[in-house]
PQR file with spaces between the fields and no chain letter, atoms N, CA, C, O and H, PARSE charges and radii, in Angstrom:
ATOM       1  N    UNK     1      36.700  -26.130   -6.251 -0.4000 1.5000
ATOM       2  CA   UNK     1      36.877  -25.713   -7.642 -0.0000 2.0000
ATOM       3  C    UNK     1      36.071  -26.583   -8.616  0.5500 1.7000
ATOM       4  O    UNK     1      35.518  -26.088   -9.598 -0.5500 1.4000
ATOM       5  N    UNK     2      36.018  -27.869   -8.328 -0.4000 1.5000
ATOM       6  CA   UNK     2      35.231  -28.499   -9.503 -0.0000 2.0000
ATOM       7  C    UNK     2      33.827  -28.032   -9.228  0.5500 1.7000
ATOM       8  O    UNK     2      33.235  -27.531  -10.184 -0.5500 1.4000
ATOM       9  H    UNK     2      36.467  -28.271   -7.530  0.4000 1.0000
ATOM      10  N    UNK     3      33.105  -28.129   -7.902 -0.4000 1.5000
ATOM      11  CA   UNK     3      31.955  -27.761   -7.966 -0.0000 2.0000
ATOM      12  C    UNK     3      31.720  -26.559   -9.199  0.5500 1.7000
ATOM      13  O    UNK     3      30.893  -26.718  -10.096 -0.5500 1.4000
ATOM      14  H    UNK     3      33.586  -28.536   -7.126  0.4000 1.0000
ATOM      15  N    UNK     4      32.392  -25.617   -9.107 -0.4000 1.5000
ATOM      16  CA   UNK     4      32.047  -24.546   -9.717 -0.0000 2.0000
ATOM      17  C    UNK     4      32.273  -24.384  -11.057  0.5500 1.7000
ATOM      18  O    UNK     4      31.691  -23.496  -11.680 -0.5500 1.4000
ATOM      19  H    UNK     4      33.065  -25.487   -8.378  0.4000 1.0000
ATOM      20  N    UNK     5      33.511  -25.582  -11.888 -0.4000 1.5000
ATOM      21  CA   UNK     5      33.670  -25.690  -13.163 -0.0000 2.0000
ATOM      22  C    UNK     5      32.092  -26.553  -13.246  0.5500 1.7000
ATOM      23  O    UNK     5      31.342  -26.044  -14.079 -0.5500 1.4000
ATOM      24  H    UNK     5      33.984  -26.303  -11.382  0.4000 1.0000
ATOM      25  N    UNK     6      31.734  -27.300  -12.791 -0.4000 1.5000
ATOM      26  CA   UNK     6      30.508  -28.108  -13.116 -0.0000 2.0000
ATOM      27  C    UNK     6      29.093  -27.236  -12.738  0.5500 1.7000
ATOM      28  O    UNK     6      28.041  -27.869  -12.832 -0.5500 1.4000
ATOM      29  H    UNK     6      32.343  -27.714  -12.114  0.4000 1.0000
ATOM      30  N    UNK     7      29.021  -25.792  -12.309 -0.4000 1.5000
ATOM      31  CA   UNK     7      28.207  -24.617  -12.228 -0.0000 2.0000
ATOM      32  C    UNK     7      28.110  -24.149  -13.327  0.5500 1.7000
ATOM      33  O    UNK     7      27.034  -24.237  -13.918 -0.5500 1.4000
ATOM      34  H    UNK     7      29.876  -25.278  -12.233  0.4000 1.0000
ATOM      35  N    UNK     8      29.436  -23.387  -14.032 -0.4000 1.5000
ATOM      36  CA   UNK     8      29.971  -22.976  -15.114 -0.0000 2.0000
ATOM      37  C    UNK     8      29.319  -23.464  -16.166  0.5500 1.7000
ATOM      38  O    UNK     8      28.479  -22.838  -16.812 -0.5500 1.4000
ATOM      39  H    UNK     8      30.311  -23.315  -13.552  0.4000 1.0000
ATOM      40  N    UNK     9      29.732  -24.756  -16.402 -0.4000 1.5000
ATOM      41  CA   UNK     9      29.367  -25.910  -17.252 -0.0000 2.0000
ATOM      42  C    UNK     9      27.796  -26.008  -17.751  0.5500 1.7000
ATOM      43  O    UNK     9      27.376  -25.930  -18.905 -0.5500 1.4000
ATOM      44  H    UNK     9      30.414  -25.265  -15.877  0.4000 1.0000
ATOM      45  N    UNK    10      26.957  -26.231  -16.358 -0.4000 1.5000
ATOM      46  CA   UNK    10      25.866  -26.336  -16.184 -0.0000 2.0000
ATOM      47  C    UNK    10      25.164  -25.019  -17.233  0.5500 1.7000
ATOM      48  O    UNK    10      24.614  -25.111  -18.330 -0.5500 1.4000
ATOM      49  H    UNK    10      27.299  -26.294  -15.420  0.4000 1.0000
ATOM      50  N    UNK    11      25.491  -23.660  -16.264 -0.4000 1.5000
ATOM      51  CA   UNK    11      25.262  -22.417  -16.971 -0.0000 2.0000
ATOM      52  C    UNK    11      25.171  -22.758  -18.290  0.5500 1.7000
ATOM      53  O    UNK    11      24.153  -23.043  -18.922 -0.5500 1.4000
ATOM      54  H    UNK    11      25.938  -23.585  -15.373  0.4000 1.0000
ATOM      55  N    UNK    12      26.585  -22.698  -18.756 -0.4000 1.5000
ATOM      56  CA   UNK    12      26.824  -22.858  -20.296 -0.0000 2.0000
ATOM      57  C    UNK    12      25.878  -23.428  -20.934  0.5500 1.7000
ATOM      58  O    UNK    12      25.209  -22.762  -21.724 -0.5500 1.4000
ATOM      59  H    UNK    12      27.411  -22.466  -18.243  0.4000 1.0000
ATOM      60  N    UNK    13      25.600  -24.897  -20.711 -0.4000 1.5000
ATOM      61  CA   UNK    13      24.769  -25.583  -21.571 -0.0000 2.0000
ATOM      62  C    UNK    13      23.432  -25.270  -21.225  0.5500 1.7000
ATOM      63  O    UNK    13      22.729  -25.353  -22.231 -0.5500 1.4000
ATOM      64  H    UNK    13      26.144  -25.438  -20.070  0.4000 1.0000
ATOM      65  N    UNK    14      22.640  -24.867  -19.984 -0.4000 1.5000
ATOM      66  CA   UNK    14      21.316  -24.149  -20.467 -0.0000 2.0000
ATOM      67  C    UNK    14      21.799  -22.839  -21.093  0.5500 1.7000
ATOM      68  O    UNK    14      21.414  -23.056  -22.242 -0.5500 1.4000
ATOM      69  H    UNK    14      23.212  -24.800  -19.166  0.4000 1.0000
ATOM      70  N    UNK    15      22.247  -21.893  -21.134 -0.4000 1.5000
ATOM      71  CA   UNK    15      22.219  -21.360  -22.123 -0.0000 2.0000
ATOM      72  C    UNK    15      22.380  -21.597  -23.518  0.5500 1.7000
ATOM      73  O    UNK    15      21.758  -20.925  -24.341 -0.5500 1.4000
ATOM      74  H    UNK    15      22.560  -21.717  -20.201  0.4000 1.0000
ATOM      75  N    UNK    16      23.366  -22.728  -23.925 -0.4000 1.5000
ATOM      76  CA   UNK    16      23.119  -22.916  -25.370 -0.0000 2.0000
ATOM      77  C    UNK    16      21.774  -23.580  -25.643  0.5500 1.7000
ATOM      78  O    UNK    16      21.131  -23.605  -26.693 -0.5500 1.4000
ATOM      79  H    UNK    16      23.871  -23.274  -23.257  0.4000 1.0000
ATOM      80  N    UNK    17      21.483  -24.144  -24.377 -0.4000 1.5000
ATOM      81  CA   UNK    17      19.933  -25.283  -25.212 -0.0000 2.0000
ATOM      82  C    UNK    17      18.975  -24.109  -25.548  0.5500 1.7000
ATOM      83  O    UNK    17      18.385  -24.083  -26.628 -0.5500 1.4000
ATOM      84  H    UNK    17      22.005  -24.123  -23.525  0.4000 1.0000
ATOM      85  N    UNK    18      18.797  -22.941  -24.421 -0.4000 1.5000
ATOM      86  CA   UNK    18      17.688  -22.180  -24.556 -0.0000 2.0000
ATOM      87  C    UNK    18      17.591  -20.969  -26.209  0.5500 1.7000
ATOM      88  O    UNK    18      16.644  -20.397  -26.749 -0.5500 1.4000
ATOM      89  H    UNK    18      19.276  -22.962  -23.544  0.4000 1.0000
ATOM      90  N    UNK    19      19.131  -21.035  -26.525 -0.4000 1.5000
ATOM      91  CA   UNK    19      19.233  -20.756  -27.570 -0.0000 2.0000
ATOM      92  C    UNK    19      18.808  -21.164  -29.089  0.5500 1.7000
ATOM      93  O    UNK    19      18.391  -20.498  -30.036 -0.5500 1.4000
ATOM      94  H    UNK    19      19.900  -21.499  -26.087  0.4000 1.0000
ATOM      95  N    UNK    20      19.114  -22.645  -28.899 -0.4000 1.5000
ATOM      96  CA   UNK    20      19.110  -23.236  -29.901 -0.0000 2.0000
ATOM      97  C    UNK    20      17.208  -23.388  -29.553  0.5500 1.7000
ATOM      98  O    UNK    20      16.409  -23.050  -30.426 -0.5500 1.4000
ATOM      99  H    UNK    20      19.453  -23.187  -28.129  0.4000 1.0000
ATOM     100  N    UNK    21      16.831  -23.821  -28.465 -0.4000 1.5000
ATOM     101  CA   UNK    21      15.245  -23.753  -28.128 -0.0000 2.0000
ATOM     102  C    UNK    21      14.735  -22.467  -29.270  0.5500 1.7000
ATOM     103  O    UNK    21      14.057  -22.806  -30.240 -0.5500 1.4000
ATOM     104  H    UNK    21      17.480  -24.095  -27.755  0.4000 1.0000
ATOM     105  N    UNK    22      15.049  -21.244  -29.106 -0.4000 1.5000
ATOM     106  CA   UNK    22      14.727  -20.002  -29.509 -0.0000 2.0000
ATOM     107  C    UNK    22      14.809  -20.369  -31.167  0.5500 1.7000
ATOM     108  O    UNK    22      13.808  -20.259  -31.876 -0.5500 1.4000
ATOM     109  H    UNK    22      15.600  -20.969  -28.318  0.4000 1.0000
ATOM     110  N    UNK    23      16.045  -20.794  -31.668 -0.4000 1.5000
ATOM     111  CA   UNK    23      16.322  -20.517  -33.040 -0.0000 2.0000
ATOM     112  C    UNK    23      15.141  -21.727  -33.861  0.5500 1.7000
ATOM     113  O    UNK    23      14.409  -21.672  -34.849 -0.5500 1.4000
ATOM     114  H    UNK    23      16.858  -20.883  -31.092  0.4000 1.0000
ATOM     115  N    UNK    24      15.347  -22.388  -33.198 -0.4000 1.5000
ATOM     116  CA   UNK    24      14.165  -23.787  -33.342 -0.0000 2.0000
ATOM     117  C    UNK    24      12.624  -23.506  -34.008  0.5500 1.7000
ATOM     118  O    UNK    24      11.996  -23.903  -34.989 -0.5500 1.4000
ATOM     119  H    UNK    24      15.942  -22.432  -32.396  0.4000 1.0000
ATOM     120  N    UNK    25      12.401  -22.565  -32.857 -0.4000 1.5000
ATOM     121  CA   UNK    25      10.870  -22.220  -32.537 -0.0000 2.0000
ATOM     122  C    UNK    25      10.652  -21.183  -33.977  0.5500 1.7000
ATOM     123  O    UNK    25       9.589  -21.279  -34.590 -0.5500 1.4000
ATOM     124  H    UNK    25      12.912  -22.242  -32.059  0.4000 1.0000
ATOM     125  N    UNK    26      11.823  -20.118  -34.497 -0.4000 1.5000
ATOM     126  CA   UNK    26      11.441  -19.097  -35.333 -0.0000 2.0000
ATOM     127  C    UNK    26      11.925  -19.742  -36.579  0.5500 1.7000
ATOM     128  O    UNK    26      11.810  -19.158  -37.656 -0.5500 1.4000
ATOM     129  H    UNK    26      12.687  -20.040  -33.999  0.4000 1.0000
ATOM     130  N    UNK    27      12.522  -21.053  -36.474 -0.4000 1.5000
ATOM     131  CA   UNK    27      12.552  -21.767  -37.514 -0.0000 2.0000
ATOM     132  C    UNK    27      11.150  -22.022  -38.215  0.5500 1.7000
ATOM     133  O    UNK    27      10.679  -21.744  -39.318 -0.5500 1.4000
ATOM     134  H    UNK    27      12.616  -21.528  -35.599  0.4000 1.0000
ATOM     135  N    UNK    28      10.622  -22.786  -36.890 -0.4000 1.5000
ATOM     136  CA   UNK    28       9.491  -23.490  -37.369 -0.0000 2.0000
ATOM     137  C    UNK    28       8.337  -22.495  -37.884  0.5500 1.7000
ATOM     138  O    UNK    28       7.358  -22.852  -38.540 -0.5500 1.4000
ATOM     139  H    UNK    28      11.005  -23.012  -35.994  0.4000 1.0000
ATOM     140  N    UNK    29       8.644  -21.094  -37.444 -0.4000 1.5000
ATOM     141  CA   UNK    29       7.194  -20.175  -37.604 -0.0000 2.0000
ATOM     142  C    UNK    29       7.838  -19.781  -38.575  0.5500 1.7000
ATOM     143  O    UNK    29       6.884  -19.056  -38.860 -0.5500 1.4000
ATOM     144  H    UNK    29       9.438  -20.804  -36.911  0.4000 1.0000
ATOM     145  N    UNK    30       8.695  -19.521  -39.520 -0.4000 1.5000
ATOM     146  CA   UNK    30       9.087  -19.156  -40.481 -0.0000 2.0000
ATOM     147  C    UNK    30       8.556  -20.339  -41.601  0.5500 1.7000
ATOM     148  O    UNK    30       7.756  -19.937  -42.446 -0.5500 1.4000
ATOM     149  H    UNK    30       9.470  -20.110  -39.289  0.4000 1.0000
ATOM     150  N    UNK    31       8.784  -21.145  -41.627 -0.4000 1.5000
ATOM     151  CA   UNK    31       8.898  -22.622  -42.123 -0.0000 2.0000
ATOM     152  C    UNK    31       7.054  -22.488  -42.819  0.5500 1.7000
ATOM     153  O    UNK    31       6.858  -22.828  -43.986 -0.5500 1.4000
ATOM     154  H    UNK    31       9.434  -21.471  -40.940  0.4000 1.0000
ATOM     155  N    UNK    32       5.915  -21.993  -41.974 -0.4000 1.5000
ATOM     156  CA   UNK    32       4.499  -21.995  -42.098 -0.0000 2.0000
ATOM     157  C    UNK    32       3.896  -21.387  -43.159  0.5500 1.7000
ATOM     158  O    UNK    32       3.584  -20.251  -42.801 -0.5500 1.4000
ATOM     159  H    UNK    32       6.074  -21.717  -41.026  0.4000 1.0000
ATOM     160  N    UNK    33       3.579  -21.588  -44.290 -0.4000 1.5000
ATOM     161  CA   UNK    33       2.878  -20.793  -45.406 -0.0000 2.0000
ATOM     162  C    UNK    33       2.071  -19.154  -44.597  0.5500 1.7000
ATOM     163  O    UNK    33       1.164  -19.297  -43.777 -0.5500 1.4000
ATOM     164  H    UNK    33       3.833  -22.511  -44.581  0.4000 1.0000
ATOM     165  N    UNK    34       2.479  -17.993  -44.919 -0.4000 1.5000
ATOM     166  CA   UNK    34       1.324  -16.876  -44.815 -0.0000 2.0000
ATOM     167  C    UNK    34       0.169  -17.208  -44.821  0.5500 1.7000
ATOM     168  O    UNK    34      -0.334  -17.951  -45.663 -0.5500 1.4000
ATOM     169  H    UNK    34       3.215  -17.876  -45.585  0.4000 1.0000
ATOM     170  N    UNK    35      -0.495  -16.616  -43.727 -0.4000 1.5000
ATOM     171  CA   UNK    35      -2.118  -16.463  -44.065 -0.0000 2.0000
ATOM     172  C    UNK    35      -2.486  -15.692  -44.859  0.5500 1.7000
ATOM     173  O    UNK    35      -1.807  -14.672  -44.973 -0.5500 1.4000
ATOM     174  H    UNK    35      -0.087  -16.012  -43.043  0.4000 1.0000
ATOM     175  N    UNK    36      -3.523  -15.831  -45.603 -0.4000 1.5000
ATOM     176  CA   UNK    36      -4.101  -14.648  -46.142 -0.0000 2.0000
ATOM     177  C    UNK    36      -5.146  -13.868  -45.838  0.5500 1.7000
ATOM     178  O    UNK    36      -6.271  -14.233  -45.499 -0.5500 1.4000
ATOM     179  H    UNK    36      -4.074  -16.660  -45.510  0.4000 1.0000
ATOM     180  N    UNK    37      -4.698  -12.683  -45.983 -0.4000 1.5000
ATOM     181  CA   UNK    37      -5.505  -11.439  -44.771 -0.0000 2.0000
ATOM     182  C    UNK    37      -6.445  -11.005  -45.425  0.5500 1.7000
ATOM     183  O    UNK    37      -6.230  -10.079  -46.206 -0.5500 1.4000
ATOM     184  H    UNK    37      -3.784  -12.386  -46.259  0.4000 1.0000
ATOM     185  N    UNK    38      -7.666  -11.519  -45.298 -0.4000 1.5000
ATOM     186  CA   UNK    38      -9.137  -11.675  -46.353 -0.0000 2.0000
ATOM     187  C    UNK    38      -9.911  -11.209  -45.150  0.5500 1.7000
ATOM     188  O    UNK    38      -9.776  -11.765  -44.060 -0.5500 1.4000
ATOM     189  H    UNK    38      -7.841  -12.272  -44.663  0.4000 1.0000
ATOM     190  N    UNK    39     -10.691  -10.229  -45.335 -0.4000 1.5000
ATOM     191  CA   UNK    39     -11.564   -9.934  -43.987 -0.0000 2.0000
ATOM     192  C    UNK    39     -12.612  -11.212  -43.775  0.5500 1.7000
ATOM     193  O    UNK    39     -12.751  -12.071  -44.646 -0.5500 1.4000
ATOM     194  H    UNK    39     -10.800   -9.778  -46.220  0.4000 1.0000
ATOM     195  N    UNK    40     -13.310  -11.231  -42.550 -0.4000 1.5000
ATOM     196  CA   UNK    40     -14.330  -11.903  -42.625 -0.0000 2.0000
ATOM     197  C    UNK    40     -15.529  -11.145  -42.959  0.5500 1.7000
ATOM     198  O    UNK    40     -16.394  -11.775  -43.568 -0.5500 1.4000
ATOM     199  H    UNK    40     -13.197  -10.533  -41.842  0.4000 1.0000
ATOM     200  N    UNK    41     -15.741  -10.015  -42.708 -0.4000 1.5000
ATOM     201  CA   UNK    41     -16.933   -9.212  -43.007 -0.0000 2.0000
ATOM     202  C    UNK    41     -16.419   -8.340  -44.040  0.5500 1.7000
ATOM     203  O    UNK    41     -15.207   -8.330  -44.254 -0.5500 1.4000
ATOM     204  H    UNK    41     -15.039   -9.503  -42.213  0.4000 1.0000
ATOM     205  N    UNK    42     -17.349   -7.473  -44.826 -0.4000 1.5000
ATOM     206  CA   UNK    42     -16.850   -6.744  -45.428 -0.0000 2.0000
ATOM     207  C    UNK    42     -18.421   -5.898  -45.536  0.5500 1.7000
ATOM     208  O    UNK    42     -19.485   -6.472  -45.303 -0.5500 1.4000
ATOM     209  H    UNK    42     -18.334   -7.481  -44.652  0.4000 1.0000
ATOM     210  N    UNK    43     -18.267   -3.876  -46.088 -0.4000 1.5000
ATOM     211  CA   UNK    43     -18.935   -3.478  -46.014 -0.0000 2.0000
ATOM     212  C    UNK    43     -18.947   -2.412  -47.100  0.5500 1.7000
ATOM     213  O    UNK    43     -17.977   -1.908  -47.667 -0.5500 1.4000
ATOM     214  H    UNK    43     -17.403   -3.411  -46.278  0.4000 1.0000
ATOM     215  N    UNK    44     -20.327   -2.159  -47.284 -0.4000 1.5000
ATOM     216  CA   UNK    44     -20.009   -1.335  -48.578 -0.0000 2.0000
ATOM     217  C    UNK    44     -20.058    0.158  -48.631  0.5500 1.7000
ATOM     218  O    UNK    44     -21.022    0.681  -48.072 -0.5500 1.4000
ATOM     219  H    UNK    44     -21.115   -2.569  -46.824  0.4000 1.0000
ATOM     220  N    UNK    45     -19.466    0.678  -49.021 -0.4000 1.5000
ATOM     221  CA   UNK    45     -18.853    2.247  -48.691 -0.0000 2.0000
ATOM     222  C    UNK    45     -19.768    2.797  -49.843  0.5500 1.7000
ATOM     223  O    UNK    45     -19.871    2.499  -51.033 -0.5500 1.4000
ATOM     224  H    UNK    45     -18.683    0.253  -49.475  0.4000 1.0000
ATOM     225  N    UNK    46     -20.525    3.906  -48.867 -0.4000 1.5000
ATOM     226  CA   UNK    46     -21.696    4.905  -49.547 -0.0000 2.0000
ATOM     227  C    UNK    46     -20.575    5.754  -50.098  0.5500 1.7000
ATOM     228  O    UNK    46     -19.426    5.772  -49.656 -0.5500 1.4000
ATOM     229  H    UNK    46     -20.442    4.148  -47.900  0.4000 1.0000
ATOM     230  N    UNK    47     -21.050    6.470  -51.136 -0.4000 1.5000
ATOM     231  CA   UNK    47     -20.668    7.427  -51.799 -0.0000 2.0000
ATOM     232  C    UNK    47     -20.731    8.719  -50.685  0.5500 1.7000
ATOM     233  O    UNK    47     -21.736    8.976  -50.023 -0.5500 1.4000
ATOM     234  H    UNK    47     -21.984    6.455  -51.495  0.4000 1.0000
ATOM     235  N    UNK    48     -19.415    9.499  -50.614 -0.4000 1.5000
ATOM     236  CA   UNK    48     -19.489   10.787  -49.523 -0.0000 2.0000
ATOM     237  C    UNK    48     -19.746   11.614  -50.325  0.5500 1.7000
ATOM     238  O    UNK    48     -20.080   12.588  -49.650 -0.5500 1.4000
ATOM     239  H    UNK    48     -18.598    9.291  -51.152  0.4000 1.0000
ATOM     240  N    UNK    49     -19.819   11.906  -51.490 -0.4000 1.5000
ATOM     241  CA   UNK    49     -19.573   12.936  -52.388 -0.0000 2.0000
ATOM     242  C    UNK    49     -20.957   14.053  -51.926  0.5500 1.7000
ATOM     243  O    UNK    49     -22.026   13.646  -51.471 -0.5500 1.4000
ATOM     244  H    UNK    49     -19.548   11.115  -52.039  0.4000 1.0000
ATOM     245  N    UNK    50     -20.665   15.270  -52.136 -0.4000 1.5000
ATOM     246  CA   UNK    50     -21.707   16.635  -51.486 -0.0000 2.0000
ATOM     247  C    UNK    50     -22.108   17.016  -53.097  0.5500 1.7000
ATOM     248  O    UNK    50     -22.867   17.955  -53.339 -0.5500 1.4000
ATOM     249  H    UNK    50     -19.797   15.600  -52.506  0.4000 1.0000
């Protein structure tokens, strides 16, 4: 029986670390100023008009 409360146990706490791992990570990418979505090229649009 203890083996398996200390399985249990085990379980438990990688699952909370991998959690808190997760909440961590979208912390930090949240946390990052936006890029700004500026092309690098740009091109100039002929007139279609008939």
């Amino acid at each position: 029986m203890p083996r398996l409360l200390a399985a249990a146990l085990t379980v438990l706490l990688a699952a909370a670390l991998a959690v808190g791992a997760a909440l961590g990570i979208v912390a930090l990418l949240d946390a990052r100023p936006a890029q700004p979505n500026t092309p690098l090229v740009t091109y100039e649009q002929a007139d279609q008009g008939s």
